[in-house]
PyMOL Python script that loads the backbone (N, CA, C, O; Angstrom):
from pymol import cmd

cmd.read_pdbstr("""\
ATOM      1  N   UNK A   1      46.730  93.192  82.273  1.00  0.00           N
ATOM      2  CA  UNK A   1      46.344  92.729  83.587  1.00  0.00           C
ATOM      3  C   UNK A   1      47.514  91.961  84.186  1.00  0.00           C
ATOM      4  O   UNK A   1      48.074  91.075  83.539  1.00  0.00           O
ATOM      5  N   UNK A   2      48.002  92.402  85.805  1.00  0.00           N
ATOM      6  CA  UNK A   2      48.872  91.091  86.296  1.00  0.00           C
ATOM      7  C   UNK A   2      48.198  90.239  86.903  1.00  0.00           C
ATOM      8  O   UNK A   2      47.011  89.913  86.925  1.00  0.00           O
ATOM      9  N   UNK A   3      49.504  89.791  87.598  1.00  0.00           N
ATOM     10  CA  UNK A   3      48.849  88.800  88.962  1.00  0.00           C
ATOM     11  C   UNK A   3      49.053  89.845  90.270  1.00  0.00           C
ATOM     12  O   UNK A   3      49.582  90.956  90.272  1.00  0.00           O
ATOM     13  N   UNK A   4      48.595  89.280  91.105  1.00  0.00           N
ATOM     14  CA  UNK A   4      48.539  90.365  92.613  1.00  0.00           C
ATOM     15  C   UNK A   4      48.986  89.428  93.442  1.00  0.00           C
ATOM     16  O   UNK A   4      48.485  88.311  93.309  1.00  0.00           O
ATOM     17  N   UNK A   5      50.164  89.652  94.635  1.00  0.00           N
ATOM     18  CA  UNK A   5      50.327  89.203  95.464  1.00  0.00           C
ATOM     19  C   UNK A   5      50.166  90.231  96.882  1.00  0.00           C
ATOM     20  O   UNK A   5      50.453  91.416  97.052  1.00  0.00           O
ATOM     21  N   UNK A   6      49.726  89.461  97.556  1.00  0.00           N
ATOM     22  CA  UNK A   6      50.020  90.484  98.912  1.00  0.00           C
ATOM     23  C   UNK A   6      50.792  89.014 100.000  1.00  0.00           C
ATOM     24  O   UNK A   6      50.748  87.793  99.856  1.00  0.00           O
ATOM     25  N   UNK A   7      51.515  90.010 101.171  1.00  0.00           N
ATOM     26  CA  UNK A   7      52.264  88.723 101.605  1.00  0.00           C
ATOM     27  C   UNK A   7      53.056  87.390 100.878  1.00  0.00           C
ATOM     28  O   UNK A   7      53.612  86.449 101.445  1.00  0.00           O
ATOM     29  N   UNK A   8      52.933  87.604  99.712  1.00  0.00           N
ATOM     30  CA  UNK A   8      53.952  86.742  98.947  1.00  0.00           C
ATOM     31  C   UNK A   8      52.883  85.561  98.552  1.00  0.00           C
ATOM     32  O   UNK A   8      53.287  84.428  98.292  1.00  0.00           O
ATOM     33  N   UNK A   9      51.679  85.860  98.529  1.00  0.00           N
ATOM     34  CA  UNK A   9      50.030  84.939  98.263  1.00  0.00           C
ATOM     35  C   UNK A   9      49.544  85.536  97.052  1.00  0.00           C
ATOM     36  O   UNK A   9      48.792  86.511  97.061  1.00  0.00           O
ATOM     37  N   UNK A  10      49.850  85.117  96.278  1.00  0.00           N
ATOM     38  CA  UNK A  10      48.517  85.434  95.255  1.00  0.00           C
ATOM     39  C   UNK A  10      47.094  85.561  95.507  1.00  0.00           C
ATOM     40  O   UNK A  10      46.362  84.625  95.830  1.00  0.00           O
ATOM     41  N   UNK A  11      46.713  86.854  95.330  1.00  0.00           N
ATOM     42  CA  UNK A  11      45.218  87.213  95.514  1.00  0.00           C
ATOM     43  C   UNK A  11      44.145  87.270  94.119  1.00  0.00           C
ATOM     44  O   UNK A  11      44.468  86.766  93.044  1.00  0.00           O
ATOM     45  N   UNK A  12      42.933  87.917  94.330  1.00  0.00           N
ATOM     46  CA  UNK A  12      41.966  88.288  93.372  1.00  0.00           C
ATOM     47  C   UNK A  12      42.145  89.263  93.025  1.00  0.00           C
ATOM     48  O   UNK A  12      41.776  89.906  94.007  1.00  0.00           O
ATOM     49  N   UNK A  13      42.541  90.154  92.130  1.00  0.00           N
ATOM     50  CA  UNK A  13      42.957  91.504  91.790  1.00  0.00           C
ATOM     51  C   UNK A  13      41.302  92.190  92.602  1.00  0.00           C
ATOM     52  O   UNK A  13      41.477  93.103  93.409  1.00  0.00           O
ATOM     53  N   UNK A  14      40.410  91.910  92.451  1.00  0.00           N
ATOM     54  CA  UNK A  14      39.455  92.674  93.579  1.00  0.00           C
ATOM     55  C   UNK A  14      40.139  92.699  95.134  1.00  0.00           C
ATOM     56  O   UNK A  14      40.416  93.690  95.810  1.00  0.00           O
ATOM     57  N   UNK A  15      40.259  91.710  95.361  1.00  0.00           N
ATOM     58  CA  UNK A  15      41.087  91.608  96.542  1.00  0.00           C
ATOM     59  C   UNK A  15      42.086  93.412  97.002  1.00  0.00           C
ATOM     60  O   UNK A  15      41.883  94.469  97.600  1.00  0.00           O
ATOM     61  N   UNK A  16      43.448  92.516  95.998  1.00  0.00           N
ATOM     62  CA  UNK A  16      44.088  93.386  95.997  1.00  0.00           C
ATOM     63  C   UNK A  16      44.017  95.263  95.932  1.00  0.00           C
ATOM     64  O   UNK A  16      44.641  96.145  96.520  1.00  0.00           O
ATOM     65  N   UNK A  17      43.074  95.258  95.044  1.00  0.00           N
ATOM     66  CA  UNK A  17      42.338  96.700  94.616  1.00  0.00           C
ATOM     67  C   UNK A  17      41.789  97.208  96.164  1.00  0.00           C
ATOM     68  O   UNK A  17      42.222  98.199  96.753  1.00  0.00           O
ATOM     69  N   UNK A  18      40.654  96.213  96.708  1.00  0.00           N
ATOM     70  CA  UNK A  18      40.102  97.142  98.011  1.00  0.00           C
ATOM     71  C   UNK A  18      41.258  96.858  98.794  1.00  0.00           C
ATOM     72  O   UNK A  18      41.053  97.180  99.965  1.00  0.00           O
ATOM     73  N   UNK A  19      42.525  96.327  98.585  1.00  0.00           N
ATOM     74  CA  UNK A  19      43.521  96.740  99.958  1.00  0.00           C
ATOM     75  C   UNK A  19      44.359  98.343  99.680  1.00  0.00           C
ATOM     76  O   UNK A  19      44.711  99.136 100.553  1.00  0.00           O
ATOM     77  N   UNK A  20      44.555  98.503  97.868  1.00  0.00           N
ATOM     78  CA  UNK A  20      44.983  99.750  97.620  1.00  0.00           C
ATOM     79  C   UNK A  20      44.098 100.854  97.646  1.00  0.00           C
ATOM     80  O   UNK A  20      44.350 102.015  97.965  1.00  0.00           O
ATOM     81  N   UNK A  21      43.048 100.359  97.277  1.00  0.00           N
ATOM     82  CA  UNK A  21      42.089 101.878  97.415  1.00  0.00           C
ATOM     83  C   UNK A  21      42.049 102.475  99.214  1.00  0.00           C
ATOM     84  O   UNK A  21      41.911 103.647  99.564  1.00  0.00           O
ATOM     85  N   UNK A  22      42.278 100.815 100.460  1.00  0.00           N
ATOM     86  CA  UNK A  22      42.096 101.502 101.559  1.00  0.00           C
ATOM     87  C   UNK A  22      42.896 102.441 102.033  1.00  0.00           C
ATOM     88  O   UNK A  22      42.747 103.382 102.812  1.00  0.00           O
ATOM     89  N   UNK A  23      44.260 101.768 101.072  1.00  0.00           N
ATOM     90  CA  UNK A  23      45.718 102.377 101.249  1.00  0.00           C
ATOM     91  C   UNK A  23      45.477 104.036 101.034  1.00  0.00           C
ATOM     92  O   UNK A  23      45.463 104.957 101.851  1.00  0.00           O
ATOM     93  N   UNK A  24      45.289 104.007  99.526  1.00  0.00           N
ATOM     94  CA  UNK A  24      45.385 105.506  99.287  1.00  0.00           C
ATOM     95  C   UNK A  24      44.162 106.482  99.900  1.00  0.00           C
ATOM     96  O   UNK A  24      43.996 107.700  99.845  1.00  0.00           O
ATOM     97  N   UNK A  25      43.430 105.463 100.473  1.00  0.00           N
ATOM     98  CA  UNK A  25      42.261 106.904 101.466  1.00  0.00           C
ATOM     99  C   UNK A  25      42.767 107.134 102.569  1.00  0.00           C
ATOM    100  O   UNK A  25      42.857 108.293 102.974  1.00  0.00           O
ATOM    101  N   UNK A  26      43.197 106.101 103.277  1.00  0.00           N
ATOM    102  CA  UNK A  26      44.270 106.335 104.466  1.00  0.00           C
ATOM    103  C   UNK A  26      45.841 107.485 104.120  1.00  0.00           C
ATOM    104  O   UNK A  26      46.603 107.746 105.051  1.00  0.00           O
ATOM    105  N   UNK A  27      45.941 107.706 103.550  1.00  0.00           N
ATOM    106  CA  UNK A  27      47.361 108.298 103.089  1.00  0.00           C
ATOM    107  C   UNK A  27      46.827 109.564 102.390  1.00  0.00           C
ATOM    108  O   UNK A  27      47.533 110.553 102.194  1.00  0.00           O
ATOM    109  N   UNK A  28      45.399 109.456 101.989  1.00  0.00           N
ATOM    110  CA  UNK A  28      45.253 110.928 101.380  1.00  0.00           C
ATOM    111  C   UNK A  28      45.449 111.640  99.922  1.00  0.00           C
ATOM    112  O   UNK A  28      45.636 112.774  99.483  1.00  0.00           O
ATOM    113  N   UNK A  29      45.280 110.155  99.374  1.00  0.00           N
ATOM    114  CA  UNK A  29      45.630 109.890  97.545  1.00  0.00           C
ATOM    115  C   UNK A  29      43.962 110.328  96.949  1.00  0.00           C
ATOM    116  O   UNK A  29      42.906 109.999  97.490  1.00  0.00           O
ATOM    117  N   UNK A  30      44.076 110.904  96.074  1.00  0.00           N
ATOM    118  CA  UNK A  30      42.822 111.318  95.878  1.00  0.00           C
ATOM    119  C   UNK A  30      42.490 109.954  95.050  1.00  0.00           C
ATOM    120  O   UNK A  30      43.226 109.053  94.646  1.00  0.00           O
ATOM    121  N   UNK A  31      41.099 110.165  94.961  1.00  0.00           N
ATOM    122  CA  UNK A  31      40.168 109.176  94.170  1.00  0.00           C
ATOM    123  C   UNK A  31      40.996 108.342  92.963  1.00  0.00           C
ATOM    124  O   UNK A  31      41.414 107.203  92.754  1.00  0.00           O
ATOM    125  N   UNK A  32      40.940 110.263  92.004  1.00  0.00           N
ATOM    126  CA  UNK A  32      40.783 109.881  90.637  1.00  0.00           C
ATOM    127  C   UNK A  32      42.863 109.383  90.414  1.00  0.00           C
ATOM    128  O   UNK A  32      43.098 108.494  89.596  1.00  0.00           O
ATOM    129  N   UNK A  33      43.636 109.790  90.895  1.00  0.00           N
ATOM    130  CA  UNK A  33      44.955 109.447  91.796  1.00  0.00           C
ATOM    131  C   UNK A  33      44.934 107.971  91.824  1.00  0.00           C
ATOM    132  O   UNK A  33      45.361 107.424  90.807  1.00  0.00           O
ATOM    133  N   UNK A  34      44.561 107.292  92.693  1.00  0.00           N
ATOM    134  CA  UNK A  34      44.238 105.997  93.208  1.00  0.00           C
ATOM    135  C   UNK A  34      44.081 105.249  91.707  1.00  0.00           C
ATOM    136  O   UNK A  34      45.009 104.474  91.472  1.00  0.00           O
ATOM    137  N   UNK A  35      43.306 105.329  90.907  1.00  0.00           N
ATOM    138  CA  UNK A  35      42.676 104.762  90.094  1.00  0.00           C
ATOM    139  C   UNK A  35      43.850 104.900  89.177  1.00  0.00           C
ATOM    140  O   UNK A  35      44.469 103.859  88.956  1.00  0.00           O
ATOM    141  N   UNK A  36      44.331 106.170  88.515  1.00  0.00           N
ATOM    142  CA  UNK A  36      45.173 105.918  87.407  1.00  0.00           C
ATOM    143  C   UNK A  36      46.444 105.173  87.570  1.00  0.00           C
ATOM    144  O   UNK A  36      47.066 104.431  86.809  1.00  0.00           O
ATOM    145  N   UNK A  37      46.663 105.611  88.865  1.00  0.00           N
ATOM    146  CA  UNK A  37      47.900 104.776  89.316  1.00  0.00           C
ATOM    147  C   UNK A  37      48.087 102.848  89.219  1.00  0.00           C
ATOM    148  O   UNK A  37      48.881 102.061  88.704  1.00  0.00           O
ATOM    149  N   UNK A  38      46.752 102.767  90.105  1.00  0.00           N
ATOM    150  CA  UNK A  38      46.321 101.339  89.786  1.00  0.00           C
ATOM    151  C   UNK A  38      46.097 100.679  88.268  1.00  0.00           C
ATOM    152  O   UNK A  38      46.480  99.631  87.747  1.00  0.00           O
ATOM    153  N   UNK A  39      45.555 101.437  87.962  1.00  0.00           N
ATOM    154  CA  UNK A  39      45.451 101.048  86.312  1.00  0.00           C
ATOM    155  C   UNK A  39      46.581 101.039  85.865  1.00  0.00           C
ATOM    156  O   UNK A  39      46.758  99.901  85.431  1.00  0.00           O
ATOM    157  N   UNK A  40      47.789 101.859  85.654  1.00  0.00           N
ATOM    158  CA  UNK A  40      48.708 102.310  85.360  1.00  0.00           C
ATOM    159  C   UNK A  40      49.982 100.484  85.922  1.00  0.00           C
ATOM    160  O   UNK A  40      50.722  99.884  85.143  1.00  0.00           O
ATOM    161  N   UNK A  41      49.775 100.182  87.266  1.00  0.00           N
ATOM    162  CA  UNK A  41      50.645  99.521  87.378  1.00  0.00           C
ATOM    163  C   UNK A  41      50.444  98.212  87.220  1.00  0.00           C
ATOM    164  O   UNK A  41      51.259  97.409  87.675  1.00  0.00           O
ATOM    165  N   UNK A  42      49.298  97.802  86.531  1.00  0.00           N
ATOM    166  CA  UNK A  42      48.964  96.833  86.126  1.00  0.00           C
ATOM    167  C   UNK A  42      49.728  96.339  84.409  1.00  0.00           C
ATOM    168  O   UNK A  42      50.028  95.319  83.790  1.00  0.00           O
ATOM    169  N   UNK A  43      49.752  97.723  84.257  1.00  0.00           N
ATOM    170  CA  UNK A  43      51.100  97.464  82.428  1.00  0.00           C
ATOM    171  C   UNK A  43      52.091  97.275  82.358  1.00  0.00           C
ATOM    172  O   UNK A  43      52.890  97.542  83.256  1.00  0.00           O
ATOM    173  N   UNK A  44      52.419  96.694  81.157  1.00  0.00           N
ATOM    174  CA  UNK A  44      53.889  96.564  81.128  1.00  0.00           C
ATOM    175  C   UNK A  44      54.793  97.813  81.794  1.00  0.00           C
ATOM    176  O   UNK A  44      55.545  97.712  82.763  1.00  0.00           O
ATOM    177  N   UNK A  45      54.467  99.200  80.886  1.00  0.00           N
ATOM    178  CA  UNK A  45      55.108 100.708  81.873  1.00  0.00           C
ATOM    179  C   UNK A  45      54.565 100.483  82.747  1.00  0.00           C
ATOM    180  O   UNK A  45      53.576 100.242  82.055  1.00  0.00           O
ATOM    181  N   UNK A  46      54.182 100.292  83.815  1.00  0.00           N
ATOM    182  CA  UNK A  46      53.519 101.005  85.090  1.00  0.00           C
ATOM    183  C   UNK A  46      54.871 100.921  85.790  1.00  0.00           C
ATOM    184  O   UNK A  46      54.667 101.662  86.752  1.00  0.00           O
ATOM    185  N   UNK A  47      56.113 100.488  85.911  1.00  0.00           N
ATOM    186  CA  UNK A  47      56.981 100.349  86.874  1.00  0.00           C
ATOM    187  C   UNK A  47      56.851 101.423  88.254  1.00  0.00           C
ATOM    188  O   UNK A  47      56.936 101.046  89.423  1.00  0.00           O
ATOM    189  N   UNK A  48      56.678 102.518  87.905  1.00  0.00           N
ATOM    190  CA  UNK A  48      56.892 103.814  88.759  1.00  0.00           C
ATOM    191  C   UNK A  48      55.768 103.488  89.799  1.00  0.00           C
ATOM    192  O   UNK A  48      56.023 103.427  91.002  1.00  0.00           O
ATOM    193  N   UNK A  49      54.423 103.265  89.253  1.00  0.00           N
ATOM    194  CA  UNK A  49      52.968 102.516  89.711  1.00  0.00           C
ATOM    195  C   UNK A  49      53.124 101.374  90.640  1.00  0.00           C
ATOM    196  O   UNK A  49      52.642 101.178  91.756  1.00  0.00           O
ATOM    197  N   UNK A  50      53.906 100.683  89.915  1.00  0.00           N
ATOM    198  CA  UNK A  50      53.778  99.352  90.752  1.00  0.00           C
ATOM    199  C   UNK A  50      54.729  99.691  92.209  1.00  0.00           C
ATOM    200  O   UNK A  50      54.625  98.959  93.194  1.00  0.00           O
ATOM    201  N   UNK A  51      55.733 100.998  92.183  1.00  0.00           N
ATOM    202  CA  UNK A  51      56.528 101.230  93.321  1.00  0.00           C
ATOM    203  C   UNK A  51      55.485 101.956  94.152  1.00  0.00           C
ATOM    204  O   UNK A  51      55.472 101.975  95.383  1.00  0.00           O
ATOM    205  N   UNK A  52      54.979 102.301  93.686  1.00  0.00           N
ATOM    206  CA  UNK A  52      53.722 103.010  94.454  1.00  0.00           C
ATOM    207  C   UNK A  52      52.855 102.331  95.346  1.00  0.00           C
ATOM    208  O   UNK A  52      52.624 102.620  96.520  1.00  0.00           O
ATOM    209  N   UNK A  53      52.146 100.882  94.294  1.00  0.00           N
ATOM    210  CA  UNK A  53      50.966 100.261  94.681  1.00  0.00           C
ATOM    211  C   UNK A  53      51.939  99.615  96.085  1.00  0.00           C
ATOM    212  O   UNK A  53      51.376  99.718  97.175  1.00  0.00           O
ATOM    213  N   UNK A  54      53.401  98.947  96.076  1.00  0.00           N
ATOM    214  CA  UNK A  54      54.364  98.603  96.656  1.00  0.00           C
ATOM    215  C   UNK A  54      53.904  99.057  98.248  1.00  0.00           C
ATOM    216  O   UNK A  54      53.516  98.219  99.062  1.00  0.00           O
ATOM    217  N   UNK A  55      53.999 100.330  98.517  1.00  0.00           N
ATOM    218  CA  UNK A  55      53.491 100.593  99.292  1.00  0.00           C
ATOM    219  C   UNK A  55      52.835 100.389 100.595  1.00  0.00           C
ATOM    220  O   UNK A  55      53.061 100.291 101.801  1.00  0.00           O
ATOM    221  N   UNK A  56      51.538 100.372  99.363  1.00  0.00           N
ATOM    222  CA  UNK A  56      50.465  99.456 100.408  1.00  0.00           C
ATOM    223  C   UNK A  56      50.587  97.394 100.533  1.00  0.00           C
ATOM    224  O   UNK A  56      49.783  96.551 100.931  1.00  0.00           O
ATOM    225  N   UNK A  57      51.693  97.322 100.090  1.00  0.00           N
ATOM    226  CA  UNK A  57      51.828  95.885 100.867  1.00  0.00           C
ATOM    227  C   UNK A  57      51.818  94.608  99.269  1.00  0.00           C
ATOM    228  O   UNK A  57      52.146  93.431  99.120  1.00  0.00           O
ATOM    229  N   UNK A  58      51.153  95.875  98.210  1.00  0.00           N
ATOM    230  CA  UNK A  58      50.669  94.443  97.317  1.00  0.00           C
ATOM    231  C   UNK A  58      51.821  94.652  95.696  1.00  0.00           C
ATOM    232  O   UNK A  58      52.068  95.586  94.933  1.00  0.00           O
ATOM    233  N   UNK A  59      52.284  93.078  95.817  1.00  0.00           N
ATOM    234  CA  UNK A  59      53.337  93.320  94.676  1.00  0.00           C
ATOM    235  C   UNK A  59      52.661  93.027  93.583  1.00  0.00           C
ATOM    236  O   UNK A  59      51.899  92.077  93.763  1.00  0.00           O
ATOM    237  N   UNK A  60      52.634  93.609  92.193  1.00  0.00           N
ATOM    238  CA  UNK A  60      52.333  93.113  91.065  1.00  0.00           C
ATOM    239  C   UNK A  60      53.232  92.694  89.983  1.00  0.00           C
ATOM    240  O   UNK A  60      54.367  93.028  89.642  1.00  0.00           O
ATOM    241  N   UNK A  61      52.663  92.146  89.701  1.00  0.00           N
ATOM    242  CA  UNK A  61      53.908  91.138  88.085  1.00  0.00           C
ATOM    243  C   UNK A  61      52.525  91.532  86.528  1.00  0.00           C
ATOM    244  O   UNK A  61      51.462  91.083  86.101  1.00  0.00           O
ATOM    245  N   UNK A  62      53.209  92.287  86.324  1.00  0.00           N
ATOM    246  CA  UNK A  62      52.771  92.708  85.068  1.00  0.00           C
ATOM    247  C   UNK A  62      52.927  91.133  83.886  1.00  0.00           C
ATOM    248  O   UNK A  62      52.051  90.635  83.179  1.00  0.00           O
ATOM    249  N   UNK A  63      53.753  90.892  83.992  1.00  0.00           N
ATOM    250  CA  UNK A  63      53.955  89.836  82.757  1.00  0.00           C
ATOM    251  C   UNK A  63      55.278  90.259  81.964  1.00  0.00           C
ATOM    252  O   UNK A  63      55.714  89.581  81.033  1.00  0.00           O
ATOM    253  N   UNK A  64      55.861  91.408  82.401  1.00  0.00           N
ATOM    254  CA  UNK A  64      57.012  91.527  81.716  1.00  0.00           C
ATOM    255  C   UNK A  64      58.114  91.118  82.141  1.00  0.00           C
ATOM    256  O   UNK A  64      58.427  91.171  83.331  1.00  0.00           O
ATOM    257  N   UNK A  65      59.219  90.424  80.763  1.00  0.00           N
ATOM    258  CA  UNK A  65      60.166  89.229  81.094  1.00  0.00           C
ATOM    259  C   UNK A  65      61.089  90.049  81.200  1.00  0.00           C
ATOM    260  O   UNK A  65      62.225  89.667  81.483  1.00  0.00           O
TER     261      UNK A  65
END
""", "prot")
cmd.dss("prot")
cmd.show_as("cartoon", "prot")
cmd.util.cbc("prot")
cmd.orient("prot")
C-alpha cells in the first residue's frame, strides 16, 4: 500500500481511487485495466503503473527508498 497525493496533498487512497477510476472511464481504460493497473502501482514494481496513475493527476509513493 502507498500514500496518495493529488495536488501535492495527501489524500485517502479511496479518495484517490474514485479520482483514477473517473480518469480511466473518461479516457476509455477498461474496467478490469483500471484495476490491475491501480493495484499494480501501489507496489514496490508498479513504477510503469504509477506513470500511468500519473496521469490522472495522483502521485503515489510506494515506500520504496
Amino acid at each position: 500500500m502507498g500514500t496518495y497525493f493529488v495536488k501535492d496533498h495527501a489524500v485517502p487512497e479511496p479518495q484517490a481511487a474514485t479520482q483514477w477510476f473517473t480518469y480511466a472511464g473518461d479516457h476509455g481504460i477498461e474496467i478490469s485495466r483500471a484495476i490491475n493497473i491501480w493495484e499494480d502501482a501501489a507496489t514496490d514494481e508498479g513504477a510503469k503503473s504509477r506513470d500511468i496513475v500519473e496521469r490522472a493527476g495522483i502521485h503515489i509513493e510506494s515506500g520504496v527508498k
